[in-house]
C-alpha positions as CSV (number, residue, x, y, z in Angstrom):
1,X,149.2,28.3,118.7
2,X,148.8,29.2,122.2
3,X,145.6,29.8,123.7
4,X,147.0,32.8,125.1
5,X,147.9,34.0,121.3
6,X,144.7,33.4,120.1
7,X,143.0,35.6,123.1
8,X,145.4,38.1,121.9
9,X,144.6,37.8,118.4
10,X,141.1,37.7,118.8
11,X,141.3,40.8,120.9
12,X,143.3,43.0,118.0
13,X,140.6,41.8,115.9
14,X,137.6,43.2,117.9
15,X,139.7,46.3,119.0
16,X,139.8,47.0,114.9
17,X,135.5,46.1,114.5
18,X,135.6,48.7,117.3
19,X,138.0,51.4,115.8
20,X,135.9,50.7,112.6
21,X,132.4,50.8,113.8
22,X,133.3,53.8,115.3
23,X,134.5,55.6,112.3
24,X,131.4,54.6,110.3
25,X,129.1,56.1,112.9
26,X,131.4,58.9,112.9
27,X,130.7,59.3,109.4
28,X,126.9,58.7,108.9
29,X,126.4,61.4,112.1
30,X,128.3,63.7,109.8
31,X,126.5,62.9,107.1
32,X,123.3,63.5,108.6
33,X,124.7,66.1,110.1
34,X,125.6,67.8,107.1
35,X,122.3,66.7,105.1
36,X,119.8,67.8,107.5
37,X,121.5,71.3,107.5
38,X,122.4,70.7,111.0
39,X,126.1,71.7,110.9
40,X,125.3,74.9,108.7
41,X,123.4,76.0,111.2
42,X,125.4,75.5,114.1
43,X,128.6,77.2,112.2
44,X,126.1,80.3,111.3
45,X,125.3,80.4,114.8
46,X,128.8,80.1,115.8
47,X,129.3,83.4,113.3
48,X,126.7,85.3,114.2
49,X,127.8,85.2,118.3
50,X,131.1,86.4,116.8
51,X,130.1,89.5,114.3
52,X,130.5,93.0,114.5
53,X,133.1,92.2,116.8
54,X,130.7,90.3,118.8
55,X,128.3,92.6,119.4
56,X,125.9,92.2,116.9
57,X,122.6,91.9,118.2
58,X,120.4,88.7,117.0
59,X,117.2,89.4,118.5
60,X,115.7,91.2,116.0
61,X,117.7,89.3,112.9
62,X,114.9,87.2,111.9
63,X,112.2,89.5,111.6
64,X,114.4,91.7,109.9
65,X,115.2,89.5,107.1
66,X,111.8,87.3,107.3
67,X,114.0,84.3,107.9
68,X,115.8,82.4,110.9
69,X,118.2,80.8,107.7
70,X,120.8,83.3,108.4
71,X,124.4,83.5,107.4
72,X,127.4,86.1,108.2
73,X,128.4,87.8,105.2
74,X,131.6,89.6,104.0
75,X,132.7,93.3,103.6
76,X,135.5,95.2,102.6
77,X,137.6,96.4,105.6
78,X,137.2,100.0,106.7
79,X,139.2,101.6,109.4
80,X,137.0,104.3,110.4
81,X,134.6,101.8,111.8
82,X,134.8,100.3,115.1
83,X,133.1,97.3,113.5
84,X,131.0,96.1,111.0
85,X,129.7,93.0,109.5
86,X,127.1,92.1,107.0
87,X,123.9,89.3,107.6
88,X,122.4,87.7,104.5
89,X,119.8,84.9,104.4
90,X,120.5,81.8,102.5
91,X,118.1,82.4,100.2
92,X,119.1,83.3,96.9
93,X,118.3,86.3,93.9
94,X,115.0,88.4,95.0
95,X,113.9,85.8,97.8
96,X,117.3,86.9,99.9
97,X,118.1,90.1,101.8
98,X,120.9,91.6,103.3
99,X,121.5,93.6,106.4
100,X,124.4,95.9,107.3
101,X,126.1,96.7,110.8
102,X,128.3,99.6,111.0
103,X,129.7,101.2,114.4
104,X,131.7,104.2,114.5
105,X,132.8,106.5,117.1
106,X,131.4,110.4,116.4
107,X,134.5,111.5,115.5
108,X,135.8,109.0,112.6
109,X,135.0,109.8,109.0
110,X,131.5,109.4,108.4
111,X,130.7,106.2,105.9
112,X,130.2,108.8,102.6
113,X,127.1,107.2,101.9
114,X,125.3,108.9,104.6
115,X,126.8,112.2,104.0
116,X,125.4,111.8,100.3
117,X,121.6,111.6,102.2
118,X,122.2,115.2,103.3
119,X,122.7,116.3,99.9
120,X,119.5,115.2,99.2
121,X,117.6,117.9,101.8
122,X,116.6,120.4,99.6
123,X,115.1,118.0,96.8
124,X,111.7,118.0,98.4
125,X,111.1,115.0,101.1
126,X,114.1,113.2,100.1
127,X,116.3,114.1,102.9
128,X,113.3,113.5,105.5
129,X,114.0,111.3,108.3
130,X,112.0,110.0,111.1
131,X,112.1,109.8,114.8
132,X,113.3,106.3,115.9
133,X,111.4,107.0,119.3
134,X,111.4,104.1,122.0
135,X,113.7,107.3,123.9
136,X,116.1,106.3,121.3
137,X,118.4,109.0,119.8
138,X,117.9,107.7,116.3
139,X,116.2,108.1,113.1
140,X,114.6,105.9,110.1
141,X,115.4,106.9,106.3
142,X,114.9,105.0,102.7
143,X,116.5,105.6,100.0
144,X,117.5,102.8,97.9
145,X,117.3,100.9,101.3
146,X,116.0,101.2,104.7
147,X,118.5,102.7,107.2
148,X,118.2,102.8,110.9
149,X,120.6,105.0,112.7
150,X,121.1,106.2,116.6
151,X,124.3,108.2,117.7
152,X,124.2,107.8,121.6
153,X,126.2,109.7,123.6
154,X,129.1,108.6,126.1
155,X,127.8,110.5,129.4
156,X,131.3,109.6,130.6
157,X,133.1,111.2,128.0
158,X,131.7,114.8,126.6
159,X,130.7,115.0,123.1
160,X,132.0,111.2,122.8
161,X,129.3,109.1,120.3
162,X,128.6,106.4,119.7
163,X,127.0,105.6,115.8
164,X,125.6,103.0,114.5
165,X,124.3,102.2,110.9
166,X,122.0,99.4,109.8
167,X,121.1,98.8,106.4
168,X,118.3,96.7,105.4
169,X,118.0,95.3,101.4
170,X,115.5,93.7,99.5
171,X,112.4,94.6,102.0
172,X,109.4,96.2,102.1
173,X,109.7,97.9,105.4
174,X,106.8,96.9,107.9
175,X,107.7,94.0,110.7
176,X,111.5,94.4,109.3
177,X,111.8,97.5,109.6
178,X,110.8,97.1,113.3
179,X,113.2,94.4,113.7
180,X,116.1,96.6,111.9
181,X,115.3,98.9,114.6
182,X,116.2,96.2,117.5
183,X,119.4,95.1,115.7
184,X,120.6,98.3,115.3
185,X,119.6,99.9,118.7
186,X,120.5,97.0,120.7
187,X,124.2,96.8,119.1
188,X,124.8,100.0,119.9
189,X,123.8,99.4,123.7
190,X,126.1,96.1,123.7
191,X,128.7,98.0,121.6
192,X,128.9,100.9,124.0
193,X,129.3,98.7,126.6
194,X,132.1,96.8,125.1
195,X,133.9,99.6,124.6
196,X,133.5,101.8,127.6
197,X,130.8,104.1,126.7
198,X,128.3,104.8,129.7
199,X,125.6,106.0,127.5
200,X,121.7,106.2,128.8
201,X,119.4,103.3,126.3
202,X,115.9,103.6,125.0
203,X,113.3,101.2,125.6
204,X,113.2,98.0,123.2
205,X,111.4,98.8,119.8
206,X,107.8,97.5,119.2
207,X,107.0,99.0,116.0
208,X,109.0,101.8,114.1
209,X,107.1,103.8,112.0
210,X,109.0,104.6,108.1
211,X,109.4,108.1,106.8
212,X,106.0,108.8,104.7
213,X,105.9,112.7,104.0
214,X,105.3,114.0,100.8
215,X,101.9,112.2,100.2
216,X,98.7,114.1,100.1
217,X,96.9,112.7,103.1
218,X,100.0,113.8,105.1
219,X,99.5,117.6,104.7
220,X,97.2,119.7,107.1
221,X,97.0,123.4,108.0
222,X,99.7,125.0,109.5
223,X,97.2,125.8,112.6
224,X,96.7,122.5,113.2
225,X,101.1,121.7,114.3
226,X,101.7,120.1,117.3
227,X,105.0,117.9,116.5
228,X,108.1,118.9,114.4
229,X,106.3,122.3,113.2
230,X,104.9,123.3,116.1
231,X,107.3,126.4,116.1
232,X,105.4,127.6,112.8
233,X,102.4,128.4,114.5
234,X,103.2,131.3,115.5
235,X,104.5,132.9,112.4
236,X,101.5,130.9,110.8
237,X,100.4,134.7,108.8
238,X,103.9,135.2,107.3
239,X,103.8,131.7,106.1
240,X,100.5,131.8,104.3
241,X,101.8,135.2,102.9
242,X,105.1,133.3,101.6
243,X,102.6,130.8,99.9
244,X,102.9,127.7,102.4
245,X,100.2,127.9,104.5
246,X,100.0,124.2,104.9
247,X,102.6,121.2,106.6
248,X,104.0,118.1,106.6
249,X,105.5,117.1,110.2
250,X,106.8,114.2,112.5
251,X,105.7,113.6,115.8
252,X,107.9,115.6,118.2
253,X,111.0,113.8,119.7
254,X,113.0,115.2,122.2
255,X,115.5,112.4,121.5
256,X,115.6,112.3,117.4
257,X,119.1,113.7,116.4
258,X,117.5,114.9,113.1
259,X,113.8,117.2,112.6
260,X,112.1,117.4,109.8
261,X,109.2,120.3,109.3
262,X,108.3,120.8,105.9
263,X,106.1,123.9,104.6
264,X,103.8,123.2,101.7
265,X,101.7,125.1,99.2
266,X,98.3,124.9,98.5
267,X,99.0,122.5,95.7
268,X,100.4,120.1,98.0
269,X,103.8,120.6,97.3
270,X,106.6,120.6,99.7
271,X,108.1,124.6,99.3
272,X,110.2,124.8,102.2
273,X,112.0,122.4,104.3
274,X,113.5,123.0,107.7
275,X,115.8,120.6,109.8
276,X,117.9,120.7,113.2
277,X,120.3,118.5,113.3
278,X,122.7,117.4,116.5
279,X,125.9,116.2,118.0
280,X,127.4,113.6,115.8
281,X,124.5,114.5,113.2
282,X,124.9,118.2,113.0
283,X,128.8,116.9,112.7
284,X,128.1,114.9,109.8
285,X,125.2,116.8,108.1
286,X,128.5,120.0,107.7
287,X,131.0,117.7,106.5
288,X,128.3,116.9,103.4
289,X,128.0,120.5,102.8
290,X,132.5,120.6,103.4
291,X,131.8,123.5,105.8
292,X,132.7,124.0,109.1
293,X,131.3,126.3,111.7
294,X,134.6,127.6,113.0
295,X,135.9,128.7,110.0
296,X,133.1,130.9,109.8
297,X,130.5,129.1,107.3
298,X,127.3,127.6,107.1
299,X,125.8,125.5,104.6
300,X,125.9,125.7,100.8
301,X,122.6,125.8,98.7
302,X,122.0,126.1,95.0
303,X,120.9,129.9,94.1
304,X,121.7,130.5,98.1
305,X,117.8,130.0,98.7
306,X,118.7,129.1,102.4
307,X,118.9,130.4,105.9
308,X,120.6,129.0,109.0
309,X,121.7,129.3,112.7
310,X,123.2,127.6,115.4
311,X,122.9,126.7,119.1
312,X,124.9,125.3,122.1
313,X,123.5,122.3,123.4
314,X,124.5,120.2,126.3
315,X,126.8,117.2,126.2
316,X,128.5,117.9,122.6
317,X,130.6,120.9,122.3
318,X,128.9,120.3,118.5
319,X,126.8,123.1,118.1
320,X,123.6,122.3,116.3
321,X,122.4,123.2,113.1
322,X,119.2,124.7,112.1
323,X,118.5,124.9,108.6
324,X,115.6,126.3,106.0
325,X,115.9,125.7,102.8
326,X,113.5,126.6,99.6
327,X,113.0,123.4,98.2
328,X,113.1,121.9,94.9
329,X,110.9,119.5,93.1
330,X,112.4,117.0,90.7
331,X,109.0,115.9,89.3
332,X,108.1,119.2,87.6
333,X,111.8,120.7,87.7
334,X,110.8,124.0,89.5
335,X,110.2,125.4,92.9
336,X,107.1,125.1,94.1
337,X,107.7,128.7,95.7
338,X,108.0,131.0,92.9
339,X,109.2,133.6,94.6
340,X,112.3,133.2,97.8
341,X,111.5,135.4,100.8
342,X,115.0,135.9,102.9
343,X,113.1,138.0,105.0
344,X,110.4,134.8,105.9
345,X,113.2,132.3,105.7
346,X,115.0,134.2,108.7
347,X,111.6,134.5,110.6
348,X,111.2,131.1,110.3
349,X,114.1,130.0,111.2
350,X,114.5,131.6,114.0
351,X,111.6,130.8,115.2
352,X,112.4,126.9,114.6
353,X,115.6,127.4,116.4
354,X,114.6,128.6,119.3
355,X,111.5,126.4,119.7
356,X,114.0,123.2,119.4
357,X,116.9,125.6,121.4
358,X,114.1,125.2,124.6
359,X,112.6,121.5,124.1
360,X,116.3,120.4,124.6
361,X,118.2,122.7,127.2
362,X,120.1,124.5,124.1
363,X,121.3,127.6,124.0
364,X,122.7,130.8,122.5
365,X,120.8,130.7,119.7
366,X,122.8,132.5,116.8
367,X,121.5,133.5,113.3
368,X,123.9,132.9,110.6
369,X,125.3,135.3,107.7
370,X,126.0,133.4,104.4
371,X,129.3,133.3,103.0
């Protein structure tokens, strides 16, 4: 053999150590890749950047869920959303939680399991919601979980919205719900802009505080108002006389798309609840009572213990919705008031209207005959 054949020979032979060696490190990067989590992590990552159409916000994911382990769940397609997408830690049974996305423009369907919250308004606190704040047009519920929601208006496109949904599972509110707050605002802003919505953001959320009416250390004289049932004041005599004399209120916000102001007896029970409700939310909040305004009706009530009117605001062509309602309660299966006043319900009402009518440049204020 030539010693030219053997050079080549002897170079095939260390090409093939080379291809080999190669390989091997190939595979024991992979495997360390794969055993240190390393890989996982970089395909969540890699999901994450791309939900929600890729505008899911990550900043305030892992205080949300208590973890930075975070994967991209699945859910069932929908097309009245403009996106949505689902976050889960990798934790397993109780340890895990889940958090929901869901963006909409104002005039899809609403997802039906908000419109069932609204169902819920005249059952005491239950369909309380409260300010988001930050200059945020959103509001903070619970339920079975804690929901963060903001509708924020296109300023280039008249009574154009744009909603988003986040649902939080399996927490206990507190730092989460703060960093449900971020998620949820901050994929709206990136959302809008994605989608050519010019719409005006809030400042980034520090601490968002969770709907905690109906406790006893949250009631006070009605004298003593100065956020949500401020407009009571006046009409304070009439209210004492209709047995509420007391209230349960939220901090007054300009910006919330829903107000709560709840009247409540001297036992401590909520008697009468009033709420305004606007754009996209006074859009939604009729759809769960299957009214609408042009046709001429208002909202439905058991025993028609209710009162109602309606404004023009600026931006939506949605007029909003101001509502009173004699409220039940489910622990004792009666109304706290005894006795309905139609007469004190319209006072107050009105009263409410046109207090929130002039905080927000609304107008035409309109009392409302039932059907």
């Amino acid at each position: 053999m030539s010693t030219m054949q053997i050079n080549s020979r002897l170079r095939r032979i260390h090409a093939g150590w080379y291809v080999g060696a190669f390989v091997l490190v190939l595979g024991v990067v992979a495997q360390v890749l794969y055993s240190t989590g390393a890989y996982d992590s970089w395909r969540n990552g890699r999901s994450l950047d791309q939900a929600c159409d890729g505008t899911l916000a990550q900043g305030g994911l892992d205080a949300a869920l208590g973890s930075s382990n975070l994967r991209v769940g699945s859910l069932d397609s929908d097309g009245d959303y403009l996106a949505q997408c689902s976050v889960q830690t990798t934790k397993s049974g109780a340890r895990g939680g889940a958090l929901q996305v869901r963006l909409r423009w104002s005039g899809a369907t609403a997802p039906s399991g908000s419109l069932v919250r609204y169902s819920q308004d005249y059952e005491g606190v239950r369909g309380q919601a409260a300010p988001l704040g930050n200059g945020w047009p959103g509001i903070v519920r619970h339920d079975d979980a804690w929901q963060v929601m903001v509708a924020i208006d296109c300023q280039n496109e008249k009574s154009k919205a744009l909603v988003a949904y986040g649902d939080l599972y399996a927490s206990s509110g507190g730092p989460a719900l703060t960093g449900l707050g971020r998620v949820v605002t901050e994929s709206a802003q990136k959302a809008a802009a994605k989608y050519g919505c010019r719409a005006r953001a809030g400042k980034q959320l520090t601490q968002v505080s969770a709907p905690t009416l109906g406790k006893p250390r949250t009631v006070k004289p009605l004298a003593q108002a100065q956020g949500s049932c401020t407009a009571l004041r006046e009409p304070a005599s009439s209210a004492a006389e209709s047995g509420t004399p007391l209230i349960m209120e939220y901090p007054a916000d300009p910006q919330a798309p829903q107000v709560n102001c709840y009247l409540v007896t001297p036992a401590k029970k909520p008697g009468y609840g009033l709420y305004a409700y606007y754009g996209a939310v006074a859009k939604d909040f009729l759809a769960s009572e299957g009214r609408n305004l042009k046709e001429g009706y208002g909202p439905t009530h058991k025993d028609n213990d209710y009162s109602w009117a309606t404004a023009k605001c600026p931006q939506s062509t949605q007029p909003a919705v101001f509502v009173l309602y004699r409220l039940y309660d489910r622990d004792t299966d009666t109304y706290p008031v005894r006795h309905y006043s139609a007469q004190f319900a319209a006072s107050a009402v009105k009263a409410f209207a046109d207090h929130e009518a002039k905080q927000r440049g609304c107008t035409d204020v309109q009392m409302a005959s039932q059907p």
